[in-house]
TIBATI-490865 format. One line per field, with one value per residue (C-alpha): x, y, z; residue number from 1. Coordinates in pm, whole numbers, padded with zeros to 5 digits, always signed. Example, Ala and Ser with C-alpha at 12.3 -4.5 7.8 and 13.67 -1.06 7.14 Angstrom:
u: [+01230;+01367]
v: [-00450;-00106]
w: [+00780;+00714]
drengu: [1;2]
// end
This chain:
u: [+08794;+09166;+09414;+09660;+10020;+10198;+09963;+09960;+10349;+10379;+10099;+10300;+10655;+10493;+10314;+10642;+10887;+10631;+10627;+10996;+11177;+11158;+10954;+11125;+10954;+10951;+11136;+10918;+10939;+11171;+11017;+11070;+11160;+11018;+11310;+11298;+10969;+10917;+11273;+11170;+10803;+10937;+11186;+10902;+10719;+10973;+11020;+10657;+10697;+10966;+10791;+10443;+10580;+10747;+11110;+11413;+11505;+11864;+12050;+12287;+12381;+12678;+12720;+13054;+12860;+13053;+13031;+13221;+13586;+13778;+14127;+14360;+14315;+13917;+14014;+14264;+14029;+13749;+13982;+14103;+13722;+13577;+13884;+13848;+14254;+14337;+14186;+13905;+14031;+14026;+13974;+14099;+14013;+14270;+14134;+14458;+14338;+14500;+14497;+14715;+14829;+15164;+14922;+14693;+14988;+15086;+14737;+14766;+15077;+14956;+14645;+14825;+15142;+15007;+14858;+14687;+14811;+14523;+14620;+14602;+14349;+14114;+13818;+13636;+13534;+13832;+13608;+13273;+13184;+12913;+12765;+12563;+12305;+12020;+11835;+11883;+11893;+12083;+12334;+12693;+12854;+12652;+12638;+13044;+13025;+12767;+12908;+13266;+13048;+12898;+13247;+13385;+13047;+13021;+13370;+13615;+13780;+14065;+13957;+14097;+13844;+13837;+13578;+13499;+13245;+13103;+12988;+12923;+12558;+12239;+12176;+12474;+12629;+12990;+13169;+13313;+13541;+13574;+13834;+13672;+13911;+13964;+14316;+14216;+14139;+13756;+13532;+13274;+12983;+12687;+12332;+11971;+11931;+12279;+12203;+11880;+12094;+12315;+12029;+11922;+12269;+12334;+11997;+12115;+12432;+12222;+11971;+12267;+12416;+12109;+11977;+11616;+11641;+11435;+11525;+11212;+11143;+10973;+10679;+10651;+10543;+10352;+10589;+10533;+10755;+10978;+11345;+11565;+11889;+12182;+12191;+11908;+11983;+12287;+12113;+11862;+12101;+12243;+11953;+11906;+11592;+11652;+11470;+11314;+11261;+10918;+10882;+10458;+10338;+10160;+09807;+09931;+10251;+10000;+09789;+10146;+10268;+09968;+09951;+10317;+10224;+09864;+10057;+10196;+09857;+09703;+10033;+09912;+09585;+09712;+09926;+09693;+09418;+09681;+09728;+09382;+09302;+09583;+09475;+09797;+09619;+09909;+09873;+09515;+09665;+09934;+09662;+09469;+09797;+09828;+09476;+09569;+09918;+09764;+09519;+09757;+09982;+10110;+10017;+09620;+09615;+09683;+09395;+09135;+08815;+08837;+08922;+08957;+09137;+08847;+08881;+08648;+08862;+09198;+09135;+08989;+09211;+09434;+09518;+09817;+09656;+09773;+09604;+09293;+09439;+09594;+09311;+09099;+09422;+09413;+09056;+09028;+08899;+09071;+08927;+08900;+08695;+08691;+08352;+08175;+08207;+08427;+08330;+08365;+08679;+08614;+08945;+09005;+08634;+08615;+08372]
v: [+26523;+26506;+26799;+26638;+26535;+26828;+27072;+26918;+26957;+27282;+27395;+27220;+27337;+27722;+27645;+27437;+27753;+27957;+27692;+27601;+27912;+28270;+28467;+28706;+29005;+29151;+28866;+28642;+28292;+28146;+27912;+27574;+27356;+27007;+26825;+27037;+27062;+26682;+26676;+26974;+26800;+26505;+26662;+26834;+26583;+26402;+26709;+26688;+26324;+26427;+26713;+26513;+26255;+26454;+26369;+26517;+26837;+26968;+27247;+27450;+27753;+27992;+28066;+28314;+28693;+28957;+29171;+28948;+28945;+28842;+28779;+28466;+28491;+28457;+28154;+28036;+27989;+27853;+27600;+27455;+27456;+27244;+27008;+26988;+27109;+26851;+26614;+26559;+26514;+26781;+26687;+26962;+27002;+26757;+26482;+26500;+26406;+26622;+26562;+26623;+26978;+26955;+26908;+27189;+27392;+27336;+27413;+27769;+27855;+27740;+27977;+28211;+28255;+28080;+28197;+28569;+28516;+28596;+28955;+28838;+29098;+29189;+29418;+29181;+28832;+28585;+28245;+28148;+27914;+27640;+27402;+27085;+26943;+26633;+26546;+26312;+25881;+26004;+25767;+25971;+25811;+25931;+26261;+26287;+26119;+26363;+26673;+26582;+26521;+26877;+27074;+26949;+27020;+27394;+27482;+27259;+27535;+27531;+27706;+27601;+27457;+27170;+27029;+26801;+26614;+26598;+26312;+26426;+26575;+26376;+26510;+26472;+26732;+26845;+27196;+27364;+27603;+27780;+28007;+28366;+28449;+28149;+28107;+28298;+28624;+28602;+28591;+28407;+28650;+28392;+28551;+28395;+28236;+28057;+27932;+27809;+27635;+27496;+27359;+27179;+27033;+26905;+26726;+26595;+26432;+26284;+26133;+25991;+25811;+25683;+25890;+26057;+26431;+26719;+27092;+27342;+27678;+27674;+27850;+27625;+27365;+27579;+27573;+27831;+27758;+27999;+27831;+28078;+28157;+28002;+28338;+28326;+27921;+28019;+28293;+28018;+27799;+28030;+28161;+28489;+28598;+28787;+29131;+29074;+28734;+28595;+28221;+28279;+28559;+28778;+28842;+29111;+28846;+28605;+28806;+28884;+28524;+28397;+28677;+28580;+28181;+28283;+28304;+27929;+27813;+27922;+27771;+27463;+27451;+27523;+27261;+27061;+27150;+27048;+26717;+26645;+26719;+26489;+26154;+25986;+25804;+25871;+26238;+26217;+26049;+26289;+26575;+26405;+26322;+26747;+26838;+26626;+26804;+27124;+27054;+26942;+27222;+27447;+27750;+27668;+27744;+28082;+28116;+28411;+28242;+27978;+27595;+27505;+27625;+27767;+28038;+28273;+28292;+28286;+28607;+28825;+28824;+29068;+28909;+29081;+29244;+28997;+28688;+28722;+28662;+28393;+28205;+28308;+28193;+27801;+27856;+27870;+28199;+28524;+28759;+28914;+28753;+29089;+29150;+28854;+28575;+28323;+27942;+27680;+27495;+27104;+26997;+27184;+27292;+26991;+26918]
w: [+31974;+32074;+31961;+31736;+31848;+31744;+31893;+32231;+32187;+32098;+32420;+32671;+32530;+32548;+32874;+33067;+32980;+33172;+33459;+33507;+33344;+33506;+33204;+32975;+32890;+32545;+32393;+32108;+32182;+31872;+31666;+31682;+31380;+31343;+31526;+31822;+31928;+31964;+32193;+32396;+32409;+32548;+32807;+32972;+33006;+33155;+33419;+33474;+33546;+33812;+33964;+33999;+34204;+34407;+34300;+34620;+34509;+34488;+34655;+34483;+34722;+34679;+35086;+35040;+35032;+34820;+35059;+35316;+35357;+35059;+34930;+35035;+35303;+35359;+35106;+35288;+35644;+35350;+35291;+35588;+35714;+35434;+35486;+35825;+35833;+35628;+35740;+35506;+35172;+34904;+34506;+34242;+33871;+33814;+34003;+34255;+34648;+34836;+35226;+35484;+35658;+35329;+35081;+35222;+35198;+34844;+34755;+34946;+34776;+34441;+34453;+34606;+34374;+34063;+33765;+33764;+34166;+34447;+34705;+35045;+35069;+34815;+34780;+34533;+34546;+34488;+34487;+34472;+34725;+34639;+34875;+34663;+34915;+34864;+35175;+35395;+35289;+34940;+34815;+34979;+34694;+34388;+34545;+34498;+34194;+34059;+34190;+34043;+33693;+33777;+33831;+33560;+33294;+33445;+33508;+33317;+33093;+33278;+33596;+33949;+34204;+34470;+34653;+34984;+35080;+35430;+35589;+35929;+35845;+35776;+35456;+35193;+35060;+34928;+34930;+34587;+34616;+34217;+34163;+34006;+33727;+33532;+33262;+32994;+33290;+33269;+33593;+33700;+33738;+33775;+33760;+33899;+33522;+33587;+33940;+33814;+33502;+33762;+33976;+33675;+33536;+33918;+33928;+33561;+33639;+33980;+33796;+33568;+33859;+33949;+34224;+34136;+34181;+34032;+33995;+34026;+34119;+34454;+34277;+34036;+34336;+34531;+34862;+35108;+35358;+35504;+35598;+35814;+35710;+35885;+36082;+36225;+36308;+36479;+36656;+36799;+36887;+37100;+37292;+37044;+36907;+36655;+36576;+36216;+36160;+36220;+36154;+36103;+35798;+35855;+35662;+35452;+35344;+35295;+35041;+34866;+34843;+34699;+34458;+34378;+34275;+34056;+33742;+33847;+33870;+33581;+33415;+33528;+33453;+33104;+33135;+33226;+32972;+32678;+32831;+32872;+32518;+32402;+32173;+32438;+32697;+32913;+32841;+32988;+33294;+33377;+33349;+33619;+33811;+33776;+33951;+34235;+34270;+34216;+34472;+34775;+34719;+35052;+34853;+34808;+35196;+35113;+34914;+35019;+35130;+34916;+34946;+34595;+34284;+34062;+33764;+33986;+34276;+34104;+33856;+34129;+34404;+34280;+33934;+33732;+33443;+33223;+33430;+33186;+32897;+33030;+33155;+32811;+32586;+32760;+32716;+32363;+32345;+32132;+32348;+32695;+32922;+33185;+33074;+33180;+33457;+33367;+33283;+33465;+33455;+33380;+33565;+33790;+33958;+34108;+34423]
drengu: [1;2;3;4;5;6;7;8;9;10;11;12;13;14;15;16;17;18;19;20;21;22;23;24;25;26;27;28;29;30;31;32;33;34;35;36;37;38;39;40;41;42;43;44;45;46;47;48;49;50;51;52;53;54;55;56;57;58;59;60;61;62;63;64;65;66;67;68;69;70;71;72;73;74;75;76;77;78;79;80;81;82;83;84;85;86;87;88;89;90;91;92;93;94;95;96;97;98;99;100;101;102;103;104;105;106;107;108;109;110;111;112;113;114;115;116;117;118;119;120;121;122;123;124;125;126;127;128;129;130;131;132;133;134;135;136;137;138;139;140;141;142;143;144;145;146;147;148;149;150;151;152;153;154;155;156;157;158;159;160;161;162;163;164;165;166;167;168;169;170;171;172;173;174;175;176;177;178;179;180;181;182;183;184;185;186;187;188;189;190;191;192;193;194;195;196;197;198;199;200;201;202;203;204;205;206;207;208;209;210;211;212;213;214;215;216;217;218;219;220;221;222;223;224;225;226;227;228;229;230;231;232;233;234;235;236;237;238;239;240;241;242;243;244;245;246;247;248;249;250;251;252;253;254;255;256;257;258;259;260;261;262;263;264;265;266;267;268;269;270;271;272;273;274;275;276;277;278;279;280;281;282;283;284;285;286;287;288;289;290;291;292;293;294;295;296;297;298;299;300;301;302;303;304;305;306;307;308;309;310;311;312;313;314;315;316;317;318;319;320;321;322;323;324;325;326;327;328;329;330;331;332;333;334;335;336;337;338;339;340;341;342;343;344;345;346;347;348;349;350;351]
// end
Protein backbone atom coordinates (compact mmCIF):
# COMPACT_ATOMS: atom_id res chain seq x y z
CA UNK A 1 0.00 0.00 0.00
CA UNK A 2 1.56 3.36 -1.05
CA UNK A 3 2.54 6.03 1.77
CA UNK A 4 0.38 8.97 1.14
CA UNK A 5 1.60 12.20 -0.71
CA UNK A 6 2.51 14.16 2.15
CA UNK A 7 4.45 11.51 3.84
CA UNK A 8 6.58 10.68 0.92
CA UNK A 9 7.22 14.56 1.02
CA UNK A 10 8.10 15.05 4.25
CA UNK A 11 10.79 11.55 4.04
CA UNK A 12 12.50 12.90 1.11
CA UNK A 13 12.62 16.68 2.39
CA UNK A 14 14.29 15.05 5.86
CA UNK A 15 16.30 12.53 3.86
CA UNK A 16 17.64 15.26 0.76
CA UNK A 17 18.95 17.83 3.66
CA UNK A 18 21.02 14.88 4.83
CA UNK A 19 22.17 14.15 1.16
CA UNK A 20 22.92 17.61 -0.27
CA UNK A 21 23.43 19.75 3.00
CA UNK A 22 26.49 19.17 5.40
CA UNK A 23 24.44 17.91 8.78
CA UNK A 24 24.02 20.12 11.75
CA UNK A 25 24.38 18.65 14.96
CA UNK A 26 22.15 19.46 17.86
CA UNK A 27 19.88 21.63 15.87
CA UNK A 28 15.90 20.21 15.49
CA UNK A 29 14.89 20.25 12.06
CA UNK A 30 12.05 23.25 11.97
CA UNK A 31 8.84 22.27 11.07
CA UNK A 32 7.45 22.75 7.97
CA UNK A 33 4.03 24.37 7.37
CA UNK A 34 1.72 23.08 4.66
CA UNK A 35 3.03 25.48 1.87
CA UNK A 36 6.53 24.65 2.35
CA UNK A 37 6.85 21.20 2.44
CA UNK A 38 5.21 20.61 -0.99
CA UNK A 39 7.88 23.51 -2.52
CA UNK A 40 10.83 22.02 -0.75
CA UNK A 41 9.32 18.42 -1.92
CA UNK A 42 9.36 19.41 -5.30
CA UNK A 43 12.84 21.19 -5.43
CA UNK A 44 14.48 18.03 -4.37
CA UNK A 45 13.16 16.17 -6.52
CA UNK A 46 14.09 18.28 -9.10
CA UNK A 47 17.91 18.09 -7.70
CA UNK A 48 17.51 14.44 -7.73
CA UNK A 49 16.44 14.66 -11.30
CA UNK A 50 19.78 16.62 -11.95
CA UNK A 51 22.08 14.55 -9.96
CA UNK A 52 20.66 11.10 -11.48
CA UNK A 53 21.45 11.93 -14.86
CA UNK A 54 24.49 13.06 -14.26
CA UNK A 55 23.95 16.84 -14.91
CA UNK A 56 28.02 19.00 -15.47
CA UNK A 57 28.82 20.16 -12.25
CA UNK A 58 30.05 23.68 -11.41
CA UNK A 59 33.21 25.08 -9.97
CA UNK A 60 33.23 27.78 -7.65
CA UNK A 61 36.94 28.11 -6.23
CA UNK A 62 38.35 31.09 -4.27
CA UNK A 63 42.26 30.50 -5.59
CA UNK A 64 43.78 33.84 -3.58
CA UNK A 65 45.12 31.97 -0.01
CA UNK A 66 45.01 34.35 3.08
CA UNK A 67 48.03 33.55 3.86
CA UNK A 68 49.54 34.77 0.48
CA UNK A 69 50.66 38.22 -0.15
CA UNK A 70 48.04 40.81 0.12
CA UNK A 71 47.39 44.51 -0.22
CA UNK A 72 47.26 46.53 -3.72
CA UNK A 73 49.56 45.44 -4.71
CA UNK A 74 49.03 41.44 -4.81
CA UNK A 75 45.61 43.01 -6.39
CA UNK A 76 47.12 45.00 -8.57
CA UNK A 77 49.42 41.86 -10.38
CA UNK A 78 45.67 39.85 -9.87
CA UNK A 79 44.44 42.27 -12.07
CA UNK A 80 46.52 42.73 -14.88
CA UNK A 81 46.78 38.72 -15.02
CA UNK A 82 43.07 38.00 -15.40
CA UNK A 83 43.03 40.87 -18.06
CA UNK A 84 45.73 39.70 -19.79
CA UNK A 85 47.25 43.61 -19.23
CA UNK A 86 44.44 44.92 -20.62
CA UNK A 87 43.93 43.19 -23.04
CA UNK A 88 41.07 41.03 -22.10
CA UNK A 89 38.29 43.07 -21.08
CA UNK A 90 37.29 43.66 -17.48
CA UNK A 91 33.34 44.12 -16.37
CA UNK A 92 32.70 45.96 -12.87
CA UNK A 93 29.56 46.03 -10.67
CA UNK A 94 28.44 48.66 -12.85
CA UNK A 95 28.43 46.90 -15.99
CA UNK A 96 31.35 49.42 -17.38
CA UNK A 97 33.97 47.32 -19.92
CA UNK A 98 36.96 48.42 -19.09
CA UNK A 99 39.98 47.46 -21.45
CA UNK A 100 42.92 48.94 -22.37
CA UNK A 101 46.36 49.62 -20.21
CA UNK A 102 44.17 53.66 -19.25
CA UNK A 103 41.32 51.92 -18.22
CA UNK A 104 43.38 49.35 -16.16
CA UNK A 105 44.80 52.26 -14.60
CA UNK A 106 41.73 54.07 -13.55
CA UNK A 107 40.60 50.90 -12.05
CA UNK A 108 44.00 50.70 -9.86
CA UNK A 109 43.64 54.13 -8.67
CA UNK A 110 39.98 53.77 -7.97
CA UNK A 111 40.56 50.72 -5.59
CA UNK A 112 43.38 52.09 -4.47
CA UNK A 113 42.30 55.72 -3.36
CA UNK A 114 38.52 55.17 -3.27
CA UNK A 115 36.24 54.44 -0.68
CA UNK A 116 37.66 52.78 2.78
CA UNK A 117 41.09 53.01 0.28
CA UNK A 118 43.24 49.53 -0.01
CA UNK A 119 47.38 49.84 1.81
CA UNK A 120 49.66 48.84 -0.79
CA UNK A 121 50.57 46.32 1.66
CA UNK A 122 48.36 44.65 3.92
CA UNK A 123 48.53 41.85 6.43
CA UNK A 124 44.90 40.69 5.72
CA UNK A 125 43.11 39.69 2.72
CA UNK A 126 42.06 42.72 0.49
CA UNK A 127 39.93 40.56 -2.22
CA UNK A 128 38.62 37.35 -2.61
CA UNK A 129 39.45 35.89 -5.76
CA UNK A 130 36.82 33.47 -7.44
CA UNK A 131 37.36 31.48 -10.47
CA UNK A 132 33.59 30.04 -12.01
CA UNK A 133 34.49 26.92 -14.14
CA UNK A 134 31.96 24.30 -16.29
CA UNK A 135 33.78 21.75 -18.30
CA UNK A 136 34.62 21.69 -21.44
CA UNK A 137 31.66 22.06 -24.72
CA UNK A 138 29.69 24.75 -22.23
CA UNK A 139 28.03 27.49 -24.00
CA UNK A 140 31.17 30.57 -23.40
CA UNK A 141 28.32 32.83 -23.65
CA UNK A 142 25.87 31.60 -20.92
CA UNK A 143 28.76 31.08 -18.76
CA UNK A 144 29.36 35.13 -18.78
CA UNK A 145 25.92 35.69 -18.79
CA UNK A 146 25.40 33.50 -15.73
CA UNK A 147 28.32 34.54 -13.80
CA UNK A 148 27.40 38.37 -14.31
CA UNK A 149 23.67 37.11 -12.95
CA UNK A 150 25.77 35.44 -10.05
CA UNK A 151 27.93 38.69 -8.98
CA UNK A 152 25.32 40.69 -8.96
CA UNK A 153 22.68 38.05 -6.71
CA UNK A 154 25.72 37.42 -4.11
CA UNK A 155 27.43 40.65 -4.03
CA UNK A 156 25.25 43.50 -5.37
CA UNK A 157 25.03 45.63 -2.09
CA UNK A 158 27.19 47.95 -3.32
CA UNK A 159 30.51 46.12 -3.16
CA UNK A 160 33.30 46.63 -5.90
CA UNK A 161 34.23 43.56 -8.06
CA UNK A 162 35.09 42.86 -11.82
CA UNK A 163 35.40 39.91 -13.62
CA UNK A 164 36.94 38.35 -17.08
CA UNK A 165 36.31 35.66 -18.87
CA UNK A 166 38.90 33.43 -20.49
CA UNK A 167 38.63 31.94 -23.61
CA UNK A 168 41.92 30.48 -24.13
CA UNK A 169 41.15 27.14 -22.03
CA UNK A 170 38.92 24.22 -23.07
CA UNK A 171 36.71 24.38 -20.33
CA UNK A 172 34.94 27.91 -19.76
CA UNK A 173 35.40 29.73 -17.05
CA UNK A 174 35.60 33.55 -15.84
CA UNK A 175 37.69 35.26 -12.98
CA UNK A 176 35.89 37.49 -10.07
CA UNK A 177 37.78 39.62 -8.38
CA UNK A 178 35.32 40.91 -4.99
CA UNK A 179 36.52 43.55 -3.04
CA UNK A 180 36.57 42.34 1.02
CA UNK A 181 35.11 45.33 2.79
CA UNK A 182 32.12 46.33 1.02
CA UNK A 183 30.37 50.40 1.51
CA UNK A 184 28.81 50.08 4.56
CA UNK A 185 32.74 48.60 6.10
CA UNK A 186 31.63 44.94 6.45
CA UNK A 187 33.85 41.98 5.09
CA UNK A 188 33.32 39.22 3.27
CA UNK A 189 34.20 36.30 5.55
CA UNK A 190 32.63 33.35 3.46
CA UNK A 191 32.51 29.93 5.32
CA UNK A 192 32.17 26.10 3.72
CA UNK A 193 28.11 26.63 4.14
CA UNK A 194 28.54 29.85 1.87
CA UNK A 195 30.78 28.27 -0.79
CA UNK A 196 28.42 25.44 -0.91
CA UNK A 197 25.39 28.28 -1.21
CA UNK A 198 27.39 29.79 -3.90
CA UNK A 199 27.94 26.51 -5.78
CA UNK A 200 24.28 26.20 -5.81
CA UNK A 201 23.14 29.92 -6.84
CA UNK A 202 25.91 29.62 -9.83
CA UNK A 203 24.41 26.34 -11.06
CA UNK A 204 20.91 28.37 -10.62
CA UNK A 205 21.46 31.27 -12.77
CA UNK A 206 23.19 28.41 -15.43
CA UNK A 207 20.36 26.42 -15.60
CA UNK A 208 18.37 29.85 -16.11
CA UNK A 209 20.29 30.60 -19.22
CA UNK A 210 19.78 27.41 -20.42
CA UNK A 211 22.84 25.46 -19.75
CA UNK A 212 22.12 22.16 -17.46
CA UNK A 213 24.37 22.28 -14.43
CA UNK A 214 24.05 20.63 -10.96
CA UNK A 215 25.74 21.59 -7.63
CA UNK A 216 26.54 18.46 -5.23
CA UNK A 217 28.81 17.56 -2.64
CA UNK A 218 31.26 15.10 -4.06
CA UNK A 219 29.98 12.66 -1.35
CA UNK A 220 26.79 12.98 -2.15
CA UNK A 221 27.85 11.22 -5.72
CA UNK A 222 30.13 8.89 -4.54
CA UNK A 223 33.43 10.39 -6.42
CA UNK A 224 36.64 9.24 -5.25
CA UNK A 225 38.88 10.79 -7.31
CA UNK A 226 41.76 12.60 -6.15
CA UNK A 227 42.54 15.93 -8.48
CA UNK A 228 46.03 17.54 -7.58
CA UNK A 229 46.22 20.92 -6.77
CA UNK A 230 47.58 23.35 -9.29
CA UNK A 231 50.90 22.95 -7.28
CA UNK A 232 51.45 19.86 -7.73
CA UNK A 233 50.36 20.39 -11.75
CA UNK A 234 52.93 22.93 -12.04
CA UNK A 235 55.39 20.81 -10.28
CA UNK A 236 54.74 18.04 -13.07
CA UNK A 237 54.94 20.14 -15.67
CA UNK A 238 58.17 21.00 -14.81
CA UNK A 239 59.81 17.71 -14.24
CA UNK A 240 59.19 17.85 -10.15
CA UNK A 241 57.88 15.13 -8.19
CA UNK A 242 56.78 16.31 -5.42
CA UNK A 243 57.39 14.74 -1.83
CA UNK A 244 53.72 14.09 -0.46
CA UNK A 245 51.49 13.72 -3.11
CA UNK A 246 50.59 10.26 -4.23
CA UNK A 247 48.15 10.08 -7.14
CA UNK A 248 47.09 6.09 -5.91
CA UNK A 249 45.60 5.65 -1.90
CA UNK A 250 46.76 3.78 -0.04
CA UNK A 251 44.68 0.82 1.82
CA UNK A 252 44.46 2.52 5.03
CA UNK A 253 42.95 5.90 2.85
CA UNK A 254 40.83 3.59 1.26
CA UNK A 255 39.20 2.15 4.45
CA UNK A 256 38.85 6.03 5.54
CA UNK A 257 37.17 7.28 2.36
CA UNK A 258 34.69 4.73 2.27
CA UNK A 259 33.96 5.13 5.88
CA UNK A 260 33.60 8.88 4.98
CA UNK A 261 30.60 8.24 2.08
CA UNK A 262 28.46 5.28 4.41
CA UNK A 263 26.30 7.91 5.85
CA UNK A 264 25.68 9.02 1.91
CA UNK A 265 24.60 5.68 1.18
CA UNK A 266 22.34 4.88 3.66
CA UNK A 267 20.90 8.49 2.74
CA UNK A 268 20.12 7.05 -0.35
CA UNK A 269 18.73 4.06 0.27
CA UNK A 270 16.38 6.13 2.40
CA UNK A 271 15.84 8.14 -0.29
CA UNK A 272 15.14 5.67 -2.20
CA UNK A 273 12.83 3.61 0.09
CA UNK A 274 10.41 6.88 0.27
CA UNK A 275 10.20 6.98 -3.39
CA UNK A 276 9.47 3.52 -3.82
CA UNK A 277 6.65 3.60 -1.43
CA UNK A 278 5.15 6.61 -3.21
CA UNK A 279 1.36 6.14 -4.94
CA UNK A 280 3.48 8.62 -8.03
CA UNK A 281 4.42 6.27 -10.63
CA UNK A 282 7.20 8.57 -11.39
CA UNK A 283 8.28 8.38 -7.80
CA UNK A 284 8.66 4.55 -8.27
CA UNK A 285 10.78 5.27 -11.34
CA UNK A 286 13.21 7.67 -9.94
CA UNK A 287 13.78 5.09 -6.99
CA UNK A 288 14.83 2.57 -9.53
CA UNK A 289 16.76 5.29 -11.54
CA UNK A 290 18.59 5.66 -7.68
CA UNK A 291 19.76 1.82 -7.31
CA UNK A 292 21.34 2.04 -10.61
CA UNK A 293 23.25 5.33 -9.61
CA UNK A 294 24.01 3.96 -6.37
CA UNK A 295 25.32 0.97 -7.91
CA UNK A 296 27.86 2.55 -10.58
CA UNK A 297 29.22 4.85 -8.13
CA UNK A 298 33.40 5.28 -7.87
CA UNK A 299 32.99 4.85 -4.17
CA UNK A 300 31.35 1.11 -4.22
CA UNK A 301 35.00 0.12 -5.38
CA UNK A 302 36.08 0.97 -2.11
CA UNK A 303 33.94 -1.34 -0.54
CA UNK A 304 35.70 -4.13 1.85
CA UNK A 305 35.15 -7.49 0.21
CA UNK A 306 32.10 -6.76 -1.13
CA UNK A 307 30.68 -5.99 -4.71
CA UNK A 308 27.34 -4.80 -3.90
CA UNK A 309 25.67 -2.30 -1.59
CA UNK A 310 23.85 -4.59 1.02
CA UNK A 311 22.69 -3.54 4.76
CA UNK A 312 25.22 -6.35 6.04
CA UNK A 313 28.23 -4.97 4.60
CA UNK A 314 27.46 -1.30 4.98
CA UNK A 315 26.77 -1.31 9.02
CA UNK A 316 29.84 -3.40 9.81
CA UNK A 317 32.64 -1.91 8.25
CA UNK A 318 33.23 0.54 10.72
CA UNK A 319 29.71 2.20 10.86
CA UNK A 320 29.47 5.59 12.97
CA UNK A 321 27.46 4.72 15.93
CA UNK A 322 24.65 6.39 14.68
CA UNK A 323 24.54 4.26 11.19
CA UNK A 324 21.97 1.83 12.99
CA UNK A 325 19.55 3.95 13.65
CA UNK A 326 19.70 5.14 10.50
CA UNK A 327 19.26 2.10 8.59
CA UNK A 328 16.38 0.88 11.34
CA UNK A 329 14.60 4.55 11.03
CA UNK A 330 14.16 4.05 6.79
CA UNK A 331 13.29 0.70 7.88
CA UNK A 332 10.31 1.28 9.69
CA UNK A 333 11.46 0.06 12.81
CA UNK A 334 11.60 2.23 16.46
CA UNK A 335 14.26 0.31 17.67
CA UNK A 336 17.90 -0.80 17.43
CA UNK A 337 18.61 -3.33 15.18
CA UNK A 338 22.46 -4.02 16.90
CA UNK A 339 21.08 -7.04 18.34
CA UNK A 340 20.18 -9.00 15.45
CA UNK A 341 21.25 -9.36 11.67
CA UNK A 342 19.73 -6.99 9.63
CA UNK A 343 16.98 -7.72 6.81
CA UNK A 344 17.33 -7.81 3.61
CA UNK A 345 17.02 -4.74 1.68
CA UNK A 346 14.36 -5.17 -1.31
CA UNK A 347 16.11 -2.41 -3.49
CA UNK A 348 19.06 -2.37 -2.99
CA UNK A 349 20.22 -6.38 -2.41
CA UNK A 350 19.99 -6.92 -5.73
CA UNK A 351 21.80 -10.04 -7.57
Amino acid sequence: MPFPRQYVDALLVNWGDRLFHDPLRHVRAPHLPGVALPRDARRLRERLALTLRRAPEVMVKITNKASGAQGMGAVRRHLQYISRDGHVELEDQDARVLIGDAALQDLFDEWRWGGWGMPEESRRRETFNLMLSMPAGTDRAAVREASRAFAREIFGDGRLYVFAQHDDQPHPHVHLCVRVRGPDGRCLNPRKRDLRTWREVFARQLREHGVDANATPRLARGETQRLPTQAVVRMQSRGVAPRFYRSVLDERAQMALWDAHIEKLAVWRGVAQALAHSGIPEDRTMAMAIVDFVQHMPARQLEPGATRLDSATTCSHRAPPHEHRYIARFKGKQRSVDDRPPEPDPLFDRD
